[in-house]
SEDO-761362 format. One line per 4 residues: number of its first residue (from 0); their letters; for each residue x, z negated, y negated of C-alpha. Coordinates in Angstrom, 1 decimal, always signed. Layout:
% SEDO-761362
NUM	a	X/Z/Y  ...
END
This chain:
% SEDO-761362
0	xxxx	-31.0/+7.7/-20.4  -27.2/+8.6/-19.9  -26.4/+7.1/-23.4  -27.6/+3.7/-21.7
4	xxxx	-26.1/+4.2/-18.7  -23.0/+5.0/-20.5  -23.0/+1.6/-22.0  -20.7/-1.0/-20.5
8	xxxx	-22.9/-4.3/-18.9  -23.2/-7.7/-20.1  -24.5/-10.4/-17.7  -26.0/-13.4/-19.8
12	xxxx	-26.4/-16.9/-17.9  -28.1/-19.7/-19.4  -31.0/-21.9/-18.6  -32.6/-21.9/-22.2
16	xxxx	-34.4/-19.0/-22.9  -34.1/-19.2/-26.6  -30.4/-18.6/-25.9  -30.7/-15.6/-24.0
20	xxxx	-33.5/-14.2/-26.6  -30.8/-14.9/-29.5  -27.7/-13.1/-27.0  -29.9/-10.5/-25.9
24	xxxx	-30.8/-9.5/-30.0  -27.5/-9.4/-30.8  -25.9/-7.4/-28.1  -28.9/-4.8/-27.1
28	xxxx	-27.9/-2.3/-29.6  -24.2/-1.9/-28.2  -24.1/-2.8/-24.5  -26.8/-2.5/-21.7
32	xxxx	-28.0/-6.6/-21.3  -29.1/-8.2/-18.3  -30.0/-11.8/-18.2  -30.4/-15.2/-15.3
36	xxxx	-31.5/-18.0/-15.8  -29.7/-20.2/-13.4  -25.9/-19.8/-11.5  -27.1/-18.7/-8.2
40	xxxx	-29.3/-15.9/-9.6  -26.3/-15.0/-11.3  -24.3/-14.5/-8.5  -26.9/-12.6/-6.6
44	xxxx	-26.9/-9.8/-9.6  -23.0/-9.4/-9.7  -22.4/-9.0/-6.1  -25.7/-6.4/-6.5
48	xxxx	-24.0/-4.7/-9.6  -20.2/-5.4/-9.5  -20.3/-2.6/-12.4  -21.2/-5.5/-15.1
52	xxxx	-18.3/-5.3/-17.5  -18.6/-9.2/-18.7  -20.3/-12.3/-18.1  -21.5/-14.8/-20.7
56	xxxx	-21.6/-18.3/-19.2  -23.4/-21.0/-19.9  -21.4/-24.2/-18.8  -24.4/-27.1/-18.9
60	xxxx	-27.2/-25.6/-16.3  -28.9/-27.5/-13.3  -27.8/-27.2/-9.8  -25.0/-24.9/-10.6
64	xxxx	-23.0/-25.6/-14.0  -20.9/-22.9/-15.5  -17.5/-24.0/-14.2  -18.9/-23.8/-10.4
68	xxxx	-20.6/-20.0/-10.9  -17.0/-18.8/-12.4  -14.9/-20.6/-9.8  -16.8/-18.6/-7.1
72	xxxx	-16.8/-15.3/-9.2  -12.8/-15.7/-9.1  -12.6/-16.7/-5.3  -14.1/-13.3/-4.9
76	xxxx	-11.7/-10.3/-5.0  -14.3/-7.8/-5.4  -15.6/-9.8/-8.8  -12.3/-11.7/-9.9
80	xxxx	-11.9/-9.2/-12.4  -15.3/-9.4/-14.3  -13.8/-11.4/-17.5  -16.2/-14.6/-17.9
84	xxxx	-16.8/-15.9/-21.7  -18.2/-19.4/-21.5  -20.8/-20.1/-24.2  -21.6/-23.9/-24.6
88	xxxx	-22.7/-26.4/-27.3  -19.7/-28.6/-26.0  -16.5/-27.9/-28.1  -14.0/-31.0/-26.3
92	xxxx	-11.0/-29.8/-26.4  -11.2/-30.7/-22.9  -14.2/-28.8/-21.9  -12.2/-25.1/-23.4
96	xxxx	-9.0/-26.2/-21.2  -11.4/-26.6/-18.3  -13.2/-23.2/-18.5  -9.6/-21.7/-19.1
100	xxxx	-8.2/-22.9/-15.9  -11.3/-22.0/-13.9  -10.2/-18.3/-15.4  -12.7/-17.5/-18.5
104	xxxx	-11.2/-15.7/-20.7  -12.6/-16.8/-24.3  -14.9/-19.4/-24.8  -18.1/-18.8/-27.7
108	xxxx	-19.6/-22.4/-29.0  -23.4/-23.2/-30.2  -24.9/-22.2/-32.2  -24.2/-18.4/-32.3
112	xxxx	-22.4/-16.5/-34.8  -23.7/-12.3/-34.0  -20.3/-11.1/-35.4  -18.2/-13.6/-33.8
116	xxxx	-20.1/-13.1/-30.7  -19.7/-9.3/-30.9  -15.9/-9.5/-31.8  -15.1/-11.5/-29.0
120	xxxx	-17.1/-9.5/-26.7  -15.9/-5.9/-27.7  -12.6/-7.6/-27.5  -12.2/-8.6/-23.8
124	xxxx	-14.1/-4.9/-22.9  -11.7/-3.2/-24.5  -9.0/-5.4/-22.4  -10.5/-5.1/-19.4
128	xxxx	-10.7/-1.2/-20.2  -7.3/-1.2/-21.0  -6.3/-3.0/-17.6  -8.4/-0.2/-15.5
132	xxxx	-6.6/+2.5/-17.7  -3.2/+0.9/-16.4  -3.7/+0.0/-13.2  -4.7/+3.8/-13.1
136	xxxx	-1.4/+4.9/-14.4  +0.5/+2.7/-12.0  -1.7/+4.4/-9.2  -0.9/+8.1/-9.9
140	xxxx	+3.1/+7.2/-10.7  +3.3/+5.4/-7.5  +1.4/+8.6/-5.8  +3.2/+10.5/-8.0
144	xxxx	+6.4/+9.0/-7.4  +6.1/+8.5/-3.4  +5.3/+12.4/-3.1  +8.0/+13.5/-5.4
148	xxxx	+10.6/+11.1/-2.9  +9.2/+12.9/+0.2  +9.2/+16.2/-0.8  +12.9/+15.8/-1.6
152	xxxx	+13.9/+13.8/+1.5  +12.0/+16.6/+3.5  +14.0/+19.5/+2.1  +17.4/+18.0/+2.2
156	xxxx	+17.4/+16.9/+5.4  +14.2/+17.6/+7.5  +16.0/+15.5/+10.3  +15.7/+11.9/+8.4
160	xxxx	+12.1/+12.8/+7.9  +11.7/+13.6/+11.7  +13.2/+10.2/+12.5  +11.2/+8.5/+10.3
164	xxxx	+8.1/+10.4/+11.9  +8.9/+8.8/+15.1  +9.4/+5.7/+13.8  +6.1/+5.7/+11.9
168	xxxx	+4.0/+6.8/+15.0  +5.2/+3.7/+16.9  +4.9/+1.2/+13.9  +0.9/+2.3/+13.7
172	xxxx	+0.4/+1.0/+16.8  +2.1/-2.4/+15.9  +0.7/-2.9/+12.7  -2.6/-4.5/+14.7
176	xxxx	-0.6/-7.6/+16.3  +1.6/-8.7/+13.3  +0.3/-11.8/+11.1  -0.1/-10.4/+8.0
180	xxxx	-2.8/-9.1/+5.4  -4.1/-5.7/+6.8  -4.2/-5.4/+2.9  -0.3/-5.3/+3.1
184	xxxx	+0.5/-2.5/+5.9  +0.7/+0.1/+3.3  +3.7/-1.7/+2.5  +5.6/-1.6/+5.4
188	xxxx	+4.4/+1.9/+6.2  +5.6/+3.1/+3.0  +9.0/+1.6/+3.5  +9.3/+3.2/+6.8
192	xxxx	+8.5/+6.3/+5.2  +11.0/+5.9/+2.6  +13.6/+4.0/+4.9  +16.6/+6.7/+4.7
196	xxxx	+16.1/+7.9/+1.3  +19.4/+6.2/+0.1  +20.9/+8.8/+2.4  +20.2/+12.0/+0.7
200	xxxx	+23.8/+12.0/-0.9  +25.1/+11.5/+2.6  +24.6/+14.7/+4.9  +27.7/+15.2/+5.7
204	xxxx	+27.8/+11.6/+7.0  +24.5/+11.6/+8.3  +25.6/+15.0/+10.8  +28.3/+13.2/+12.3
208	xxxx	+26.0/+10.3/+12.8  +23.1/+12.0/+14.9  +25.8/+14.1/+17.0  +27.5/+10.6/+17.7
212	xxxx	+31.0/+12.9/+16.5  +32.3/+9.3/+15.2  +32.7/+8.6/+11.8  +35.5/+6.9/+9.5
216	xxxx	+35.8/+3.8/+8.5  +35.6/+5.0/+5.3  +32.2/+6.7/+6.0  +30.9/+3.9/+8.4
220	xxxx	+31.2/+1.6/+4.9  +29.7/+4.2/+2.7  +26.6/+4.8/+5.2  +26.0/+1.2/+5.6
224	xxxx	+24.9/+1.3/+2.0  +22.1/+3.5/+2.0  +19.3/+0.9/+2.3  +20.7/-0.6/-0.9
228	xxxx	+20.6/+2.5/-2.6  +17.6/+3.2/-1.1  +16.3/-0.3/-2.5  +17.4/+0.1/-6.2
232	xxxx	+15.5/+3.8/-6.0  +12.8/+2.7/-4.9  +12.5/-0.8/-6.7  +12.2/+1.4/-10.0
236	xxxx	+8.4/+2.4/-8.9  +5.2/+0.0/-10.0  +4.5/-1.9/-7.4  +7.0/-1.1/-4.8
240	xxxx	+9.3/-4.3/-5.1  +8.0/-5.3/-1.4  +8.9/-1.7/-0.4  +12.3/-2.2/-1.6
244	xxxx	+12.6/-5.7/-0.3  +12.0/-4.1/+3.6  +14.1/-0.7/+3.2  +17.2/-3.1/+1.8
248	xxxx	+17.5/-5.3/+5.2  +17.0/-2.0/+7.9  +20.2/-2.6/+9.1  +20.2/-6.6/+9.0
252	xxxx	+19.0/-7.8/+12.3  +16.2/-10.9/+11.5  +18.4/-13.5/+12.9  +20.1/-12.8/+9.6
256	xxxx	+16.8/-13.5/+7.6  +16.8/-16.1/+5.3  +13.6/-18.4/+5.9  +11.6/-17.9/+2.5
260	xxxx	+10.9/-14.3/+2.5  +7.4/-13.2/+2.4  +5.6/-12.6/+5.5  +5.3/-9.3/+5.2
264	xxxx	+8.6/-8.2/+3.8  +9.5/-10.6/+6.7  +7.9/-8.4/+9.5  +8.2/-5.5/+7.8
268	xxxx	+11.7/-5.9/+7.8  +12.2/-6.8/+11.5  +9.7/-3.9/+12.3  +11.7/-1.6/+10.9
272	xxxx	+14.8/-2.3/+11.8  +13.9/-2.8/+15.8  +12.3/+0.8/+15.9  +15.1/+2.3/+13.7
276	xxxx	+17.6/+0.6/+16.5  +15.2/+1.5/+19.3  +14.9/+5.3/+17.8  +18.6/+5.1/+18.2
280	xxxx	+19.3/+4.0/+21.7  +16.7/+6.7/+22.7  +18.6/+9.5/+20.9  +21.7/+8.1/+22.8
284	xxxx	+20.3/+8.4/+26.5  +19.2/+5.3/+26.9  +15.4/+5.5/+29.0  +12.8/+3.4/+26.7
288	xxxx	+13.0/+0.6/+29.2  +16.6/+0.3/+28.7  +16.0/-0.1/+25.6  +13.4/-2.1/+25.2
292	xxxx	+15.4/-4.6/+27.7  +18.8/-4.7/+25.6  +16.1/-5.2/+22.0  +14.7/-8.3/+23.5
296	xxxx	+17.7/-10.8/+23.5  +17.1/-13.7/+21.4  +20.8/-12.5/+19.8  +19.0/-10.5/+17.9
300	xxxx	+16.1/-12.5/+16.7  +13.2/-10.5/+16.3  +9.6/-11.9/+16.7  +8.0/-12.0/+19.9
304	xxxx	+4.8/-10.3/+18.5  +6.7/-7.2/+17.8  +9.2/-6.9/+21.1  +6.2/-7.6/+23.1
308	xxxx	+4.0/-4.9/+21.4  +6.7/-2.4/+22.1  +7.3/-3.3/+25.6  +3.3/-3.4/+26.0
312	xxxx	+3.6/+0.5/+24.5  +6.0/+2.0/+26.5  +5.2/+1.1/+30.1  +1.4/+2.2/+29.1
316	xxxx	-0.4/+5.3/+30.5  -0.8/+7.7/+28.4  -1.4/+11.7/+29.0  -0.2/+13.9/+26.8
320	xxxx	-2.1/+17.3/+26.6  +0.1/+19.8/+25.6  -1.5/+23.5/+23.6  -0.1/+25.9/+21.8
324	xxxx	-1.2/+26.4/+18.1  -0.4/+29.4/+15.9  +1.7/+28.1/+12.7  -1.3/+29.0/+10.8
328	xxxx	-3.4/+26.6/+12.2  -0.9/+24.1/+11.8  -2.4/+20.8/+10.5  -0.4/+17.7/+9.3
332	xxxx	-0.7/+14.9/+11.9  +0.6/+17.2/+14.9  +3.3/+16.7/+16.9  +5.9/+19.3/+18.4
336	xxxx	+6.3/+19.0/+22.0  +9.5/+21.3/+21.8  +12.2/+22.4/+19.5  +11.6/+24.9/+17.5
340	xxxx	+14.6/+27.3/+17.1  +15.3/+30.5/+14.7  +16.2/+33.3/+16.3  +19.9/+32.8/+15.2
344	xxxx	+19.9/+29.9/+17.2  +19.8/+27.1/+14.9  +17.2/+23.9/+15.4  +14.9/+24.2/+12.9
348	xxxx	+12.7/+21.2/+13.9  +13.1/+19.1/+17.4  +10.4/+17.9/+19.9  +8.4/+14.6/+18.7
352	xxxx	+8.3/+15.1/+14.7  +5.4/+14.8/+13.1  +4.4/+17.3/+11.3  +3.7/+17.0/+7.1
356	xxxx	+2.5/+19.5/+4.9  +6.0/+20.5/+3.7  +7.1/+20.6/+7.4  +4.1/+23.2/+8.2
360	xxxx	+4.9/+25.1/+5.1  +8.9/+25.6/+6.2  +7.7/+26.4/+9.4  +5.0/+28.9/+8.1
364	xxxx	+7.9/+30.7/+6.0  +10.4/+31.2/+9.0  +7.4/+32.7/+11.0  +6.7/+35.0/+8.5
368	xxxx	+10.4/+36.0/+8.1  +11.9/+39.0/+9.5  +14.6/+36.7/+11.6  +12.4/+33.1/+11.6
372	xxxx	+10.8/+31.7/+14.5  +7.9/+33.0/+16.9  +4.5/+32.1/+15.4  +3.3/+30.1/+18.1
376	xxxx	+3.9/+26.4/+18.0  +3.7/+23.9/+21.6  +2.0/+20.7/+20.2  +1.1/+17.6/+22.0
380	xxxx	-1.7/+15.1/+21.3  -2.7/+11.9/+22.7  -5.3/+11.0/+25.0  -5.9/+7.8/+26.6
END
């Protein structure tokens, strides 16, 4: 029984059941074989089982031909993936261009050959394997990676990952209104997340910046380039170029936007640079209002969706119920509702991060410490 469940799954479709007798003798030694007999009972087994590992296709059937049950197959991102082998006494040349660009991948002719047929079908499983294996790689580097850049970004300089907690809070209750794949938010999330980490070369800079102490010319130039170098440390992850695109125009207000970018590096990038500018009017004095009403010139260009969202989130009722929580019971997700200061006098943390499991765990240390921080934390949550 687990042998044969170990065994990847081969889906045979054709309407001539001498064709699935001759399939099903020379594949039921190696693979576990299921058979239809026409394109919609086809369908109705993939979408039952999406754990089939290949498809063989007949292309000639009634009421549903080949081409039509593969076109559907690859219209479907849940079964896209499934590599299709057409089998067919046709051999046109035009007929094996057709399958191709309906998205087979290999194409068997009539009549059967078993160690042909077994070639090409161990062939595309070990492909497909091979894909899963990397696509599984990419995963845990990008995990990996994303961790590793966080972790780093959090000891240097626990004050860009505050801001970027702020920032974060508010752009999770935006993501709902802007036009884009909800498949896509990870994207500008992540880019949020990783918005200042150009700047971890820069503390000296980055000081004078959040007192407003006034910086050079000199260092006004040299912080204006973190989002590229930001983007170019980022861009070197799987998957991230989107990431990089957005964290490369935080400081470029949309007007400045040339008109073919994706939509989501788009408003990802006008997103993040409205609360990064937003985050910074607060941390200047300005009330929320004040600065929602200087954000919302057309001089600046963002889209309406996203000013409106933010106007709609501040003038909003919401009740904040404050507790206190022992830094033990600290749990990522909280937010401080004061600064928390060492005993010395120095700011440790200030009111409104979020806090992340590195955050808890530099907060647990301190408490623990001789001349740290008192053990009990003032949190606020969210209600209403």
């Amino acid at each position: 029984m687990g042998q044969e469940e170990n065994k990847p799954k081969i889906l045979i479709v054709d309407d001539v059941p001498e064709n699935i007798y001759i399939l099903m003798g020379i594949l039921k030694d190696r693979y576990t074989v299921m058979a239809a007999n026409n394109g919609a009972r086809a369908l109705k087994i993939v979408e039952m089982d999406p754990s089939i590992g290949l498809i063989l296709l007949d292309i000639m059937m009634p009421d549903m031909d080949g081409y039509t049950v593969c076109n559907t197959l690859k219209a479907d991102p849940t079964l896209k993936a499934i590599p299709v082998i057409f089998i067919s006494a046709m051999s046109d040349l035009l007929d094996i261009v057709k399958g191709f660009e309906m998205g087979a991948v290999d194409y068997i002719t009539k009549p059967f050959h078993p160690q042909e047929v077994l070639v090409r079908v161990n062939t595309h499983l070990e492909l497909q394997n091979a894909k899963s294996d990397l696509q599984t790689l990419l995963s845990k580097t990008l995990t990996g990676s994303i961790k590793v850049l966080v972790e780093i970004l959090s000891f240097v300089s626990p004050p860009l990952v505050e801001k970027s907690n702020r920032i974060r809070r508010f752009a999770r209750e935006m993501f709902q209104v802007l036009p884009i794949n909800s498949q896509e938010v990870w994207i500008i999330d992540l880019a949020i997340m990783l918005s200042h980490i150009g700047c971890l070369s820069m503390t000296d800079i980055l000081k004078k910046k959040s007192t407003n102490a006034g910086m050079t010319k000199d260092e006004q130039t040299r912080y204006e380039q973190h989002p590229i170098i930001g983007a170019d440390i980022v861009a070197k992850i799987p998957r991230m170029e989107d990431v990089a695109e957005i964290i490369s125009r935080q400081l470029i207000y949309p007007v400045r936007y040339p008109s073919n970018l994706p939509d989501v590096v788009y408003y990802g990038s006008s997103l993040l640079n409205l609360l990064l500018s937003y985050d910074d009017l607060i941390t200047f004095g300005h009330t929320p209002k004040l600065a929602v009403s200087k954000l919302i010139d057309p001089v600046y260009g963002y889209p309406i969706v996203i000013t409106d969202r933010l106007y709609r989130l501040i003038n909003q009722d919401v009740y904040l119920r404050r507790h206190i929580v022992k830094s033990d019971k600290l749990v990522a997700g909280m937010v401080l509702n004061e600064d928390i200061v060492t005993k010395t006098g120095a700011t440790l943390l200030t009111k409104g991060t979020e806090l992340t499991d590195n955050l808890i765990q530099m907060i647990q240390r301190f408490a623990n410490s001789g001349n740290g921080i008192h053990e009990n934390i003032s949190i606020m949550e969210t209600e209403g």
